[in-house]
DOVEXKE-154320 format. One record per residue: x, y, z of N, C-alpha, C in turn; chain. Coordinates in steps of 0.05 Angstrom, whole numbers, plus 5000, padded with zeros to 4 digits. Atoms other than C-alpha are relative to their C-alpha. Layout:
% DOVEXKE-154320
X / Y / Z / X / Y / Z / X / Y / Z / A
...
END
This chain:
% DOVEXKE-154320
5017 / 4976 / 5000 / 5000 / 5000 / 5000 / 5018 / 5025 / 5000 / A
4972 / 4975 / 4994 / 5036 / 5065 / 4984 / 4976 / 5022 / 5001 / A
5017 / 4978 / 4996 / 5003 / 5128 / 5007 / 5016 / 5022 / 4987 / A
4990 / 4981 / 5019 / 5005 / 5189 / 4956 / 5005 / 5034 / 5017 / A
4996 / 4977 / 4984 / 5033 / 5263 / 4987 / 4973 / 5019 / 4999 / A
5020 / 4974 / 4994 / 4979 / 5314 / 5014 / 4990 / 5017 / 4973 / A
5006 / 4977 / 5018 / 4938 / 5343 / 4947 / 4997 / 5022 / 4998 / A
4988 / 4984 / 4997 / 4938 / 5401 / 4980 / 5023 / 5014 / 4990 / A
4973 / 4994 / 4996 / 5012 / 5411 / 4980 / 5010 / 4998 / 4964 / A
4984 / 5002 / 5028 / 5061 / 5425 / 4911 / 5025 / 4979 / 5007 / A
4969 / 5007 / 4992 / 5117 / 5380 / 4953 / 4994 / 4980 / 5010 / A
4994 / 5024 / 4993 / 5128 / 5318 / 4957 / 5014 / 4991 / 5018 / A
4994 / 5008 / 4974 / 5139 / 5286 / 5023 / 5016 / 4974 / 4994 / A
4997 / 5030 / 4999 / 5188 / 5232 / 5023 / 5008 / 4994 / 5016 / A
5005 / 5013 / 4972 / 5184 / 5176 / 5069 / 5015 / 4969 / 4990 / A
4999 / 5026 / 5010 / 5207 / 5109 / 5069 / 4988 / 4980 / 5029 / A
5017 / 5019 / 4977 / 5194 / 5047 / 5127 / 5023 / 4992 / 5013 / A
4982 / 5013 / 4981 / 5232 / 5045 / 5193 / 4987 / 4991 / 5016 / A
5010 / 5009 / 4979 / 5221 / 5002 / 5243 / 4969 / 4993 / 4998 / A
5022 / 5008 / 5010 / 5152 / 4975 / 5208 / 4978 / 5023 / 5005 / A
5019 / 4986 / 5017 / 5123 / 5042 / 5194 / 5014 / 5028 / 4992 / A
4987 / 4968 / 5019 / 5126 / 5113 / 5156 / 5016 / 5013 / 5022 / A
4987 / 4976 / 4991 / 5179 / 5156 / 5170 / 5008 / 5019 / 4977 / A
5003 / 4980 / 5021 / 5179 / 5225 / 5134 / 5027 / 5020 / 4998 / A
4979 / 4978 / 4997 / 5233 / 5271 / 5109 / 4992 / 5028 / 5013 / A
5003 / 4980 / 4990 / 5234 / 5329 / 5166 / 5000 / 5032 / 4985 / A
4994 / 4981 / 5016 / 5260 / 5378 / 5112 / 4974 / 5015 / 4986 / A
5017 / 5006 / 5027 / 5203 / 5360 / 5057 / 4974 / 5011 / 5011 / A
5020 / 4988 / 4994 / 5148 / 5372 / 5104 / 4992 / 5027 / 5009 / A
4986 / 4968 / 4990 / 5181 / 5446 / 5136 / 4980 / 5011 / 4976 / A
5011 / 4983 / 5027 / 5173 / 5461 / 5063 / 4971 / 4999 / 4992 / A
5021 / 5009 / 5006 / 5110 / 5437 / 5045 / 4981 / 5025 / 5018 / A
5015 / 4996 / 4974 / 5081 / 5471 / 5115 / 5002 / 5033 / 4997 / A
4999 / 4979 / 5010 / 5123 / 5537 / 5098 / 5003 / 5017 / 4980 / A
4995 / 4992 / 5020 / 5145 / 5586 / 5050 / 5028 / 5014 / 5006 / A
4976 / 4989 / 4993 / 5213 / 5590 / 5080 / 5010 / 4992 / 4972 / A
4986 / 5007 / 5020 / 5264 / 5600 / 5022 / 5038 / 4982 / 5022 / A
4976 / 5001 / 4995 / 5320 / 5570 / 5068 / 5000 / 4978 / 5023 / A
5013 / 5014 / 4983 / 5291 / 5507 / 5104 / 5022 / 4988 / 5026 / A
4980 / 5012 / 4993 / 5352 / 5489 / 5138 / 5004 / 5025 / 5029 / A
4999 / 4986 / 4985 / 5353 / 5564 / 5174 / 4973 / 5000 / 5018 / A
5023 / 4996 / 4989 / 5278 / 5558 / 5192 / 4995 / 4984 / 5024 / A
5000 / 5012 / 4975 / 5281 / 5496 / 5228 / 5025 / 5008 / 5030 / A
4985 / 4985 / 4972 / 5345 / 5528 / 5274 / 4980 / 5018 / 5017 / A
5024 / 4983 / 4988 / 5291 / 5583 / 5289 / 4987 / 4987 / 5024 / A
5018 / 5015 / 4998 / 5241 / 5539 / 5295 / 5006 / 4981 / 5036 / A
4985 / 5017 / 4972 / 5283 / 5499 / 5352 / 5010 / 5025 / 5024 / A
4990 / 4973 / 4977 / 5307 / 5572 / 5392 / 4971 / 5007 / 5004 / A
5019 / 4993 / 4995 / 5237 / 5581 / 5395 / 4979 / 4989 / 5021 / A
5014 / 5017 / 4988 / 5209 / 5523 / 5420 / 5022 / 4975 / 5021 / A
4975 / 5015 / 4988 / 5263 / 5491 / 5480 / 4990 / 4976 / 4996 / A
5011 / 5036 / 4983 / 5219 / 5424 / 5495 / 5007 / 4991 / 4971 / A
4991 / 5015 / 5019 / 5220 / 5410 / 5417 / 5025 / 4998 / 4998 / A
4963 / 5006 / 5005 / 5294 / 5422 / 5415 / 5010 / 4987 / 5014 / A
4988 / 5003 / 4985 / 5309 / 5392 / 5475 / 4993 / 4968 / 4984 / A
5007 / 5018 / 5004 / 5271 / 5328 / 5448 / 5012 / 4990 / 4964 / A
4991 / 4994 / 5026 / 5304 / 5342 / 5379 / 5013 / 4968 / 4986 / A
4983 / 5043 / 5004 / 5349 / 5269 / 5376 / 4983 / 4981 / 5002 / A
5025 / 5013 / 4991 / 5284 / 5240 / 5398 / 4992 / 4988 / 4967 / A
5028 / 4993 / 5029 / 5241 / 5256 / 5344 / 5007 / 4994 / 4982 / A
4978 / 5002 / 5029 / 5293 / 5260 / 5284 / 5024 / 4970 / 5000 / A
4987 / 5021 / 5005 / 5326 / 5194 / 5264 / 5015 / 5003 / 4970 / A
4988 / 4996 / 5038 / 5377 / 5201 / 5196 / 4990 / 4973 / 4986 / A
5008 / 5024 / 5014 / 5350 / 5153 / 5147 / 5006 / 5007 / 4970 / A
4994 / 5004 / 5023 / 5370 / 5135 / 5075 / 4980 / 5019 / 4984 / A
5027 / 4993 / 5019 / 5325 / 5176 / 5031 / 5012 / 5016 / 4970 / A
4992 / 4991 / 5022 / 5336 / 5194 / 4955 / 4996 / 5033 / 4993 / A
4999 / 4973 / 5003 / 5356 / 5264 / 4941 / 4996 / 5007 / 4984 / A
5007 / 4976 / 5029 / 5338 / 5318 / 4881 / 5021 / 4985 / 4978 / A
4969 / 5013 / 5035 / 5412 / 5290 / 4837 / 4996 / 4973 / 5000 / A
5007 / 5024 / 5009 / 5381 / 5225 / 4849 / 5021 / 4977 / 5014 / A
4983 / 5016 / 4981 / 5434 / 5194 / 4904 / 4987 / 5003 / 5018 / A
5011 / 5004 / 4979 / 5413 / 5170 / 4968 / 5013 / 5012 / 5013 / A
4986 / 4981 / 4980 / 5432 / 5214 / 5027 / 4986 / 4998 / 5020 / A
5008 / 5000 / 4972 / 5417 / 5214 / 5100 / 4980 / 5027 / 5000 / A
5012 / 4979 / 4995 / 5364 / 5256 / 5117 / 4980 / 5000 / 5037 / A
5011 / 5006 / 4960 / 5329 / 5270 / 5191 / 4972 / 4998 / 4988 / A
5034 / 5015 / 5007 / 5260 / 5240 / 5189 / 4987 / 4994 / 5028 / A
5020 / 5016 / 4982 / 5210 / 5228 / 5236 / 4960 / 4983 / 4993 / A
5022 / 5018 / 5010 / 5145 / 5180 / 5243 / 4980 / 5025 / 5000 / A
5024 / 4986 / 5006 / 5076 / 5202 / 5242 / 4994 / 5019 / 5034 / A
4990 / 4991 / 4977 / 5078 / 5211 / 5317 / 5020 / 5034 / 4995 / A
4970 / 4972 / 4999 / 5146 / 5262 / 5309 / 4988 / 5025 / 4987 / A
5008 / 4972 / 5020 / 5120 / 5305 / 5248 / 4983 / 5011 / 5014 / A
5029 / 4978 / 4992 / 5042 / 5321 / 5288 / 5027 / 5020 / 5023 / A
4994 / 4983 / 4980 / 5096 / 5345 / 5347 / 5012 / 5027 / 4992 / A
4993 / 4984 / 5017 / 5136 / 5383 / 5296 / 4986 / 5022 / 4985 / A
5029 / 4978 / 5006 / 5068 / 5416 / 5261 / 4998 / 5014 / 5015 / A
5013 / 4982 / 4980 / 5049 / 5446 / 5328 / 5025 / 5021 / 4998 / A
4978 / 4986 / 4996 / 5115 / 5488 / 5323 / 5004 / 5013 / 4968 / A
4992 / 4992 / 5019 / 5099 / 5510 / 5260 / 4974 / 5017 / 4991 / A
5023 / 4987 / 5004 / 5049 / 5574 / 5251 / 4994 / 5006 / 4964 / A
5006 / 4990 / 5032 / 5021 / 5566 / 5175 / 4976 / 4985 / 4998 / A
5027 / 5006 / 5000 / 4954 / 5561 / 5157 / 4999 / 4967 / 4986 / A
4988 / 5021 / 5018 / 4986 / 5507 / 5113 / 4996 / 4974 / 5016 / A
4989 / 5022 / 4983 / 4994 / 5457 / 5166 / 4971 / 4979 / 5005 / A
5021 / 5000 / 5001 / 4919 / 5446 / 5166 / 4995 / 4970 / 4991 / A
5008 / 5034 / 5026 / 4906 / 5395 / 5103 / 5026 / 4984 / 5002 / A
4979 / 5023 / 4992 / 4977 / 5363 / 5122 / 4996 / 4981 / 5024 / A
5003 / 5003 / 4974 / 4952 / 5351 / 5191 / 4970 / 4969 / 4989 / A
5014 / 5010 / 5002 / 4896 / 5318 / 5154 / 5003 / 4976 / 4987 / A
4985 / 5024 / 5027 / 4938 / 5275 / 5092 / 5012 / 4977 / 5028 / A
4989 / 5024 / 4978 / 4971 / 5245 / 5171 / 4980 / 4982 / 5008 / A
5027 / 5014 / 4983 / 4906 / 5226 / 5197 / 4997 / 4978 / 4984 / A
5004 / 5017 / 5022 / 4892 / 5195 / 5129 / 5022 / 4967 / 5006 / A
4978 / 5013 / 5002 / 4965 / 5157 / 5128 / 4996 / 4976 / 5032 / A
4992 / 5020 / 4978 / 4955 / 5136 / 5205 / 4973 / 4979 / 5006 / A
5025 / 5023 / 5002 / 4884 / 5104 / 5191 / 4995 / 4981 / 4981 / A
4984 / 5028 / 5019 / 4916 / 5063 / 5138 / 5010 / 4990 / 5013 / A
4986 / 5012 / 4983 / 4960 / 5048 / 5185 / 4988 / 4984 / 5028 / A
5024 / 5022 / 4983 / 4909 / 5021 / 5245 / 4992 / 4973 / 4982 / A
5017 / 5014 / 5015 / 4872 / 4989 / 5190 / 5023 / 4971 / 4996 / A
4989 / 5033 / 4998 / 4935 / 4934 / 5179 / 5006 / 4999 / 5014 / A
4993 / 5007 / 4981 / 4951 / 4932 / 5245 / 4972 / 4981 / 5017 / A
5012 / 5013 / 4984 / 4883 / 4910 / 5255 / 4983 / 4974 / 4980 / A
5014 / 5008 / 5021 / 4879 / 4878 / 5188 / 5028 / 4984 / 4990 / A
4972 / 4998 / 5007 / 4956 / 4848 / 5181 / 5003 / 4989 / 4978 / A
4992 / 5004 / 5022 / 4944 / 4818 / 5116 / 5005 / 5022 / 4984 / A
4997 / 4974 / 5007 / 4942 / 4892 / 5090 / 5032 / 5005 / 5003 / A
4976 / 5004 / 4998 / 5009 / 4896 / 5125 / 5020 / 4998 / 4984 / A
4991 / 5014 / 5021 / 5035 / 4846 / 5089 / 4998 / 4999 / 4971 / A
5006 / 4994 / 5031 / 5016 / 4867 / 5021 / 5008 / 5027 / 4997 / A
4982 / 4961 / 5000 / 5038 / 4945 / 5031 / 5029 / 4989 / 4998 / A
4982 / 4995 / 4988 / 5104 / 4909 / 5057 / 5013 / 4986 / 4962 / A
4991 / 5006 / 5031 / 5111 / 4869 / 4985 / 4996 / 5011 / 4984 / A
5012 / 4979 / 5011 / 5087 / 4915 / 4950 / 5030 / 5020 / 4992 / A
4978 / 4978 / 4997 / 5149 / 4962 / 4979 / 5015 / 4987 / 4989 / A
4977 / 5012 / 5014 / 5204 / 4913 / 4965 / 4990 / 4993 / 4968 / A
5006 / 5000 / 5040 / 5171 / 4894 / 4883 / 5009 / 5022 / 4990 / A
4987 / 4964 / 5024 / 5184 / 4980 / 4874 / 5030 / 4996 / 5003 / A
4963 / 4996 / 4995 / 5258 / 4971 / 4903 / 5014 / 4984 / 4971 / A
4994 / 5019 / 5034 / 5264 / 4917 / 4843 / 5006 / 4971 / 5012 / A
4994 / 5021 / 4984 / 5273 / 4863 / 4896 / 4983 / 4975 / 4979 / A
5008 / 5025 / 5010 / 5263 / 4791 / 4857 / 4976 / 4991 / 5020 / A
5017 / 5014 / 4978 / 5196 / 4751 / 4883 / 5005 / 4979 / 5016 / A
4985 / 5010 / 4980 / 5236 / 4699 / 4905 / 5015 / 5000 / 5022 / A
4984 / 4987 / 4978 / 5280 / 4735 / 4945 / 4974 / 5019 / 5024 / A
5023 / 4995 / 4981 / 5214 / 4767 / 4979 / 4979 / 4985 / 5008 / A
5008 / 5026 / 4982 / 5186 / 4709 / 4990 / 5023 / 4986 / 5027 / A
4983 / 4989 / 4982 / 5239 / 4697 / 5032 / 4997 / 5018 / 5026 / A
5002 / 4975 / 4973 / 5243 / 4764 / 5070 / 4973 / 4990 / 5008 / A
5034 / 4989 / 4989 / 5165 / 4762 / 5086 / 5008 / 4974 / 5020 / A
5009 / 5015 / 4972 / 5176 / 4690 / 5117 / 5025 / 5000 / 5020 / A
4980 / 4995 / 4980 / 5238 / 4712 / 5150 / 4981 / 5021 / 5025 / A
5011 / 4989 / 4984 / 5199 / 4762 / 5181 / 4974 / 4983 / 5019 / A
5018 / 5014 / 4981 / 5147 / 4715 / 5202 / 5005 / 4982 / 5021 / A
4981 / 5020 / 4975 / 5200 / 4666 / 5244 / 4999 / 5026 / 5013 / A
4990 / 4974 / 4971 / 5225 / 4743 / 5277 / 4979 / 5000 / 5010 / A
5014 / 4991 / 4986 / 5166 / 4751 / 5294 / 4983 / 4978 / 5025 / A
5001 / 5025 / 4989 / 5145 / 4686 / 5321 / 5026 / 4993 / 5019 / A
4980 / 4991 / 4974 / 5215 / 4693 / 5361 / 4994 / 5017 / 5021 / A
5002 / 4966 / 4971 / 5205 / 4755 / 5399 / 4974 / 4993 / 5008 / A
5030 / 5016 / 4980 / 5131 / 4722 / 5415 / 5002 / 4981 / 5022 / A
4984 / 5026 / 4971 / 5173 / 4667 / 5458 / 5014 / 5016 / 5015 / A
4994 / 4991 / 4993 / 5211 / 4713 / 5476 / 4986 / 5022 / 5020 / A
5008 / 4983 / 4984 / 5166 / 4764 / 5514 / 4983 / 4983 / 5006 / A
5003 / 5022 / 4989 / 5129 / 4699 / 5533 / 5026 / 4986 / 5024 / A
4978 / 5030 / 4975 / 5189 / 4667 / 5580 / 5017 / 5030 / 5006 / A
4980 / 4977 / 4983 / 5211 / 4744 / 5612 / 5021 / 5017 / 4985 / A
4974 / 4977 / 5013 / 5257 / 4777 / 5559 / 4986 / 5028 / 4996 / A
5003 / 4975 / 5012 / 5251 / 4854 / 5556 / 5003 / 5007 / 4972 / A
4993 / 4987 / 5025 / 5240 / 4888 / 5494 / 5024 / 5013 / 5000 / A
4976 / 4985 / 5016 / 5292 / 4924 / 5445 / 5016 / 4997 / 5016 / A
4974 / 5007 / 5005 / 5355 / 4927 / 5483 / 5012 / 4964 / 5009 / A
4990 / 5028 / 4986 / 5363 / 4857 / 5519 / 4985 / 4976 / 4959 / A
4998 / 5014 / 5026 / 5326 / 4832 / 5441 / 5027 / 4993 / 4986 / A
4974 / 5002 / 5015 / 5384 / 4861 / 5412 / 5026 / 4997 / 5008 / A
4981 / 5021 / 4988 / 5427 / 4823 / 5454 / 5005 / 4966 / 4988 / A
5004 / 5013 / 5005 / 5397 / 4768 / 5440 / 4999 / 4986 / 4973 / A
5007 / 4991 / 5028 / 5389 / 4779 / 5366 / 5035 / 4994 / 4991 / A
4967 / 5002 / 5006 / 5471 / 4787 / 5369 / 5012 / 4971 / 5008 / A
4993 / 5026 / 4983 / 5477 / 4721 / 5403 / 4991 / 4981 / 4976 / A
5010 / 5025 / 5031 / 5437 / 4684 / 5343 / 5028 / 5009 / 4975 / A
4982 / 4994 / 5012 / 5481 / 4723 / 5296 / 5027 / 4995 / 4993 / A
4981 / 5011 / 5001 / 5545 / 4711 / 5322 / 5005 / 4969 / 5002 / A
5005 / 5028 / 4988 / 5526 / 4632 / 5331 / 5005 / 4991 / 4968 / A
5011 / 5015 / 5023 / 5502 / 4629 / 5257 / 5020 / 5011 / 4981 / A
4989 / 4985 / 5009 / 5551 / 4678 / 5227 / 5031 / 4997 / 4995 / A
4968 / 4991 / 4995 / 5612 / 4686 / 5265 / 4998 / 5033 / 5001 / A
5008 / 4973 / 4990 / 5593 / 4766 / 5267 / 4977 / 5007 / 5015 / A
5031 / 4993 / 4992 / 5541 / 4800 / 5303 / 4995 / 5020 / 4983 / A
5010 / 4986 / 5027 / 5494 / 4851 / 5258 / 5013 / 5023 / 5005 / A
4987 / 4970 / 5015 / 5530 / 4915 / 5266 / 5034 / 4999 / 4987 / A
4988 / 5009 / 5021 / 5591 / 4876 / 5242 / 4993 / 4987 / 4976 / A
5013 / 5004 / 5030 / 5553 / 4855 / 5192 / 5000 / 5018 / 4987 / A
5004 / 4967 / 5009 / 5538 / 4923 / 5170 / 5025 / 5004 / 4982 / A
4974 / 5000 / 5000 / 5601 / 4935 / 5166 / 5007 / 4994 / 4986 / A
4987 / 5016 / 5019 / 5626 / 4884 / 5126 / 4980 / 5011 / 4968 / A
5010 / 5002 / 5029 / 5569 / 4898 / 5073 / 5003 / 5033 / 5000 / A
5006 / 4967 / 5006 / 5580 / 4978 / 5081 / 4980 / 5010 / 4997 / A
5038 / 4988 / 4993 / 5507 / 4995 / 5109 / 5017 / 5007 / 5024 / A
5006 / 4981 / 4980 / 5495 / 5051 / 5160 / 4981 / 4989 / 5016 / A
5024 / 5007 / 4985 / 5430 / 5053 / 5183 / 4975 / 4985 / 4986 / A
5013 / 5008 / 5014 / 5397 / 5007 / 5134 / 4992 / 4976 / 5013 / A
5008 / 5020 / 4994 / 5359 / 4947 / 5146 / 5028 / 4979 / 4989 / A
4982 / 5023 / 5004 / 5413 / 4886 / 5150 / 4992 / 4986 / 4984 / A
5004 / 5027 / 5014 / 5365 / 4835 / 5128 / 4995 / 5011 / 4973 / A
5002 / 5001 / 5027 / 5348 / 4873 / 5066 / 5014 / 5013 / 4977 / A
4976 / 5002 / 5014 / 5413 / 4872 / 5039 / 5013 / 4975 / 5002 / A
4987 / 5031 / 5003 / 5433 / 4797 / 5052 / 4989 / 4985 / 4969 / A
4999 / 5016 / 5024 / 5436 / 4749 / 4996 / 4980 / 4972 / 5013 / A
5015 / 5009 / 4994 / 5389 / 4695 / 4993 / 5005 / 4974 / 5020 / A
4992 / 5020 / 4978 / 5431 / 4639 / 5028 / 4993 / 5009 / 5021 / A
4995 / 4993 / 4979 / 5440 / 4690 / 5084 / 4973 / 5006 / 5018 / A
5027 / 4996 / 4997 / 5365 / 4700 / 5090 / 5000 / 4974 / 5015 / A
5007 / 5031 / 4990 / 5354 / 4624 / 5099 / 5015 / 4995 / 5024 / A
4988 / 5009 / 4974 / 5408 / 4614 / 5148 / 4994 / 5023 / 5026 / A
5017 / 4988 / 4974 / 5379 / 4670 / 5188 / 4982 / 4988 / 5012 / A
5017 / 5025 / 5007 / 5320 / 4635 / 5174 / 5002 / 4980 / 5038 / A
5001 / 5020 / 4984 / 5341 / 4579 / 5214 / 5009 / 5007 / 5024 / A
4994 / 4990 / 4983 / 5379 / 4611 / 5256 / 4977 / 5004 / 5031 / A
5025 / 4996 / 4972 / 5315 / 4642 / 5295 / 4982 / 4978 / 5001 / A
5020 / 5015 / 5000 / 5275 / 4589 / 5277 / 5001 / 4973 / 5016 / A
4991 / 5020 / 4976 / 5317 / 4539 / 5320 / 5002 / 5010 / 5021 / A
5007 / 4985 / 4973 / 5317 / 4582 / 5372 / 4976 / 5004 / 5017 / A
5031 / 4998 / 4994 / 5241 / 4592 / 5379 / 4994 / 4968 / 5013 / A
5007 / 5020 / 4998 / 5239 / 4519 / 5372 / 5006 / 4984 / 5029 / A
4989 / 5018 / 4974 / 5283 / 4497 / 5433 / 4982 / 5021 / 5015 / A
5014 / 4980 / 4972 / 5253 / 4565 / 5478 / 4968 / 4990 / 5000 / A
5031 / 5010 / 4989 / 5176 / 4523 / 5465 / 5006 / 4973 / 5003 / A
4993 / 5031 / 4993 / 5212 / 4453 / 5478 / 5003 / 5009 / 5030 / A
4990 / 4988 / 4974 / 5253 / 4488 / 5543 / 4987 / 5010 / 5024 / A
5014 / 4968 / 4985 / 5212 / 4551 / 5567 / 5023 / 4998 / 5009 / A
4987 / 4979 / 4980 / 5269 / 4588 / 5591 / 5002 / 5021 / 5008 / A
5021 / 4972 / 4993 / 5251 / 4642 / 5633 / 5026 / 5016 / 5018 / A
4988 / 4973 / 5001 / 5287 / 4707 / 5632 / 5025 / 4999 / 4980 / A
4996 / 4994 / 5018 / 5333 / 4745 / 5598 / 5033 / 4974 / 5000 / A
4980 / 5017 / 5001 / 5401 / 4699 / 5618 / 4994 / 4967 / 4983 / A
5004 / 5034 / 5012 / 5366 / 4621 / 5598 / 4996 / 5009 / 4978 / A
5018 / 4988 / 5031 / 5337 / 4658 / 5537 / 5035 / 5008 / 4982 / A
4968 / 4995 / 5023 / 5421 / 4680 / 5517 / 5009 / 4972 / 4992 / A
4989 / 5033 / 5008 / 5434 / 4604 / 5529 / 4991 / 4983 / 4985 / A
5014 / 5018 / 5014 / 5382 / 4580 / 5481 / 5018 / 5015 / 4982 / A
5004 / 4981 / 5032 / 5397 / 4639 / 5426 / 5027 / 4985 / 4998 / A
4979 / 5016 / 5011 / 5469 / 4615 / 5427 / 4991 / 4971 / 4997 / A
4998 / 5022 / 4999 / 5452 / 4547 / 5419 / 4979 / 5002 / 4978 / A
5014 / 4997 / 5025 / 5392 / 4563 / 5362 / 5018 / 5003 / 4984 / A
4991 / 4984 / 5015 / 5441 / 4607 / 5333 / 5019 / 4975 / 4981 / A
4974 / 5020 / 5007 / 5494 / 4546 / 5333 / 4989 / 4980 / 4985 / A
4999 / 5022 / 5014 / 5451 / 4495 / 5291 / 5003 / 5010 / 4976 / A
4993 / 4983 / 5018 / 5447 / 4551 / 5233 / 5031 / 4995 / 4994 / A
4983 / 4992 / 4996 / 5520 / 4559 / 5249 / 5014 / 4978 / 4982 / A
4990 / 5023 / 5013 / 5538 / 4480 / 5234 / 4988 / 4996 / 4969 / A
5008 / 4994 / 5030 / 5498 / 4485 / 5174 / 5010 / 5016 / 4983 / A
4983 / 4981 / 5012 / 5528 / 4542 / 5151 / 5034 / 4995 / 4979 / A
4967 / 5006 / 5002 / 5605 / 4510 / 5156 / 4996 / 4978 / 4984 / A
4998 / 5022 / 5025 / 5578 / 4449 / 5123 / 4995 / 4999 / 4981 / A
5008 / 4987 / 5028 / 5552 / 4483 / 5060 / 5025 / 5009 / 4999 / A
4978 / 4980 / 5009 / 5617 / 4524 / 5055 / 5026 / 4970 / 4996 / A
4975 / 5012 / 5002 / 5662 / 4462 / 5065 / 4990 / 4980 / 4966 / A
5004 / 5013 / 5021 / 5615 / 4418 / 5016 / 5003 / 5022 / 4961 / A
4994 / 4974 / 5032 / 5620 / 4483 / 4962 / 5028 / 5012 / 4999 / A
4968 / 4982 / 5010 / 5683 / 4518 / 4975 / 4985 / 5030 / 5007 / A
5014 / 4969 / 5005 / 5642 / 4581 / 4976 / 4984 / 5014 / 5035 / A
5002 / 4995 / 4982 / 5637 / 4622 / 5031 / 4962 / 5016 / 4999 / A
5028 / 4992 / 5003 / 5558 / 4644 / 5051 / 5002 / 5028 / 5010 / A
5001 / 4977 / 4986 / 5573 / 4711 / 5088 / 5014 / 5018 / 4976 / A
4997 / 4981 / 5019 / 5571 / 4761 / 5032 / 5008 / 5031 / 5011 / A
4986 / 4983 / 5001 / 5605 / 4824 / 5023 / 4979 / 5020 / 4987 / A
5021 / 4994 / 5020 / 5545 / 4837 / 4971 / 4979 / 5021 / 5013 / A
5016 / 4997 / 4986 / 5498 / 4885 / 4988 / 4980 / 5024 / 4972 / A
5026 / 4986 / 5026 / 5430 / 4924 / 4946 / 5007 / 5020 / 4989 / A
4988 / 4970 / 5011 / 5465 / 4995 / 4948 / 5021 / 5001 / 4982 / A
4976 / 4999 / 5012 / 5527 / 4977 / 4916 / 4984 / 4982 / 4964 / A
5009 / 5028 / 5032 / 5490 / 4919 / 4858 / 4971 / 5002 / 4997 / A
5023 / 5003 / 4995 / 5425 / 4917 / 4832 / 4990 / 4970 / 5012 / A
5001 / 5026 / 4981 / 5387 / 4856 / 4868 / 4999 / 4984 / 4986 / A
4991 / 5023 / 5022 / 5383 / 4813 / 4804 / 5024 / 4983 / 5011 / A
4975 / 5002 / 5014 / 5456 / 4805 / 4819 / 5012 / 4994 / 5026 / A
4993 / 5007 / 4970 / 5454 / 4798 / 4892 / 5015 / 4965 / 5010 / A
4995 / 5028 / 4991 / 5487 / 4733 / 4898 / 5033 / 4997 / 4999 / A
4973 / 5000 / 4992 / 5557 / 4719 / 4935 / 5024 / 4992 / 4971 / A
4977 / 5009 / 5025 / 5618 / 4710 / 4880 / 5024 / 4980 / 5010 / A
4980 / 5026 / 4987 / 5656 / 4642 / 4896 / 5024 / 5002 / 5006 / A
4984 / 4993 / 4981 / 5701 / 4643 / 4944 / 5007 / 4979 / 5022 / A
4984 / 5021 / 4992 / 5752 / 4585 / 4968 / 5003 / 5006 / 5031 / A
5008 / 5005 / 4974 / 5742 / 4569 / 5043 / 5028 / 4999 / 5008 / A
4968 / 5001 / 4989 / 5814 / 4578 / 5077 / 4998 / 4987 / 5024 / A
END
């Protein structure tokens, strides 16, 4: 499902999907909202004017990948639908009005697959088909996402805290199945703040794949309850991936942890280049 910018407005809002929903370029909407010629000085203003927004400023604004005017991707500060209404209020133009209204629109699409998640799931393929992503390879992602999610369901089931003790835990599968954890991953494929998984190659999918999917499996054989039994499963999920992994690479020669990543190749083309196991 892609939602079209405010008819209202001459300015196109761009947004892309963090953290499973819209986030908008901060810049794009300034403009849209005002008739500053100098959007860059308005929001400084804009922030000496208003302390609580500025103070909350790192909050709100997250840099995210977004395609620029010359047609390269560039970091830009973005916030969700949440961030921008707080942002609007700090912004006196009559303008702000029918924008205030294109969000409402955007965030009652947004209820609607949260309370409708096959919608979800068809906005989310939908997104990856425009990127140029193969259907195979998004078949894939979608049921990778449906093990994560089916993980972190055992997981706040048997006492693990959300986000940071996850992404503990998340590093523990990683380095089990890998040999890195994901912000060496990153790394290795030269991503910032991009989604990891959707820049892996399709092996690397699958052995994620398994990765959580053996993990889930022992934590509803086990129940282990809190966040320590729950590191001693993920390493040990992480580790049947892991043996799988070494025994594909020894039976091929070819290493599975790609270098490869979407920004650098188109995704046609996404697939590791053979490489003798030392």
């Amino acid at each position: 499902m892609t939602q079209q910018p405010a008819p209202e407005t001459k300015i196109a809002i761009r947004k892309t999907i963090h953290n499973d929903e819209w986030w908008f370029s901060v810049a794009d909407v300034i403009e849209a909202l005002t008739d500053s010629a100098d959007i860059r000085q308005y929001i400084k203003k804009m922030r000496q004017r208003d302390s609580q927004l500025d103070s909350n400023w790192g909050t709100i604004c997250t840099p995210l990948e977004l395609l620029a005017p010359d047609g390269k991707r560039r970091e830009t500060n973005c916030a969700n639908t949440e961030g921008v209404f707080r942002i609007i209020q700090s912004i006196p133009s009559p303008k702000a009005e029918p924008f205030k209204k294109w969000l409402a629109r955007v965030g009652y699409e947004r209820i609607q697959e949260i309370e409708n998640p096959e919608l979800g799931t068809k906005r989310t393929r939908a997104l990856y088909k425009a990127k140029g992503y193969s259907d195979d390879w998004i078949e894939k992602r979608m049921r990778g996402i449906a093990i994560r999610e089916e993980l972190t369901d055992q997981w706040k089931k048997h006492g693990v805290q959300e986000n940071r003790e996850y992404e503990i835990l998340t590093a523990e599968i990683s380095k089990a199945t890998f040999g890195l954890t994901p912000s060496n991953y990153k790394k290795l494929k030269g991503l910032k703040h991009e989604n990891l998984r959707d820049h892996m190659t399709d092996l690397e999918l699958i052995f994620s794949m398994l990765g959580e999917a053996s993990t889930t499996q022992i934590t509803k054989v086990e129940h282990p309850e809190g966040f320590v039994a729950n590191k001693a499963v993920a390493v040990r999920g992480g580790g049947v991936a892991g043996i799988a992994r070494k025994k594909l690479e020894q039976e091929t020669g070819q290493k599975v942890v790609s270098k490869v990543n979407y920004v650098q190749v188109p995704q046609k083309n996404l697939l590791p280049k053979p490489a003798k196991v030392k």
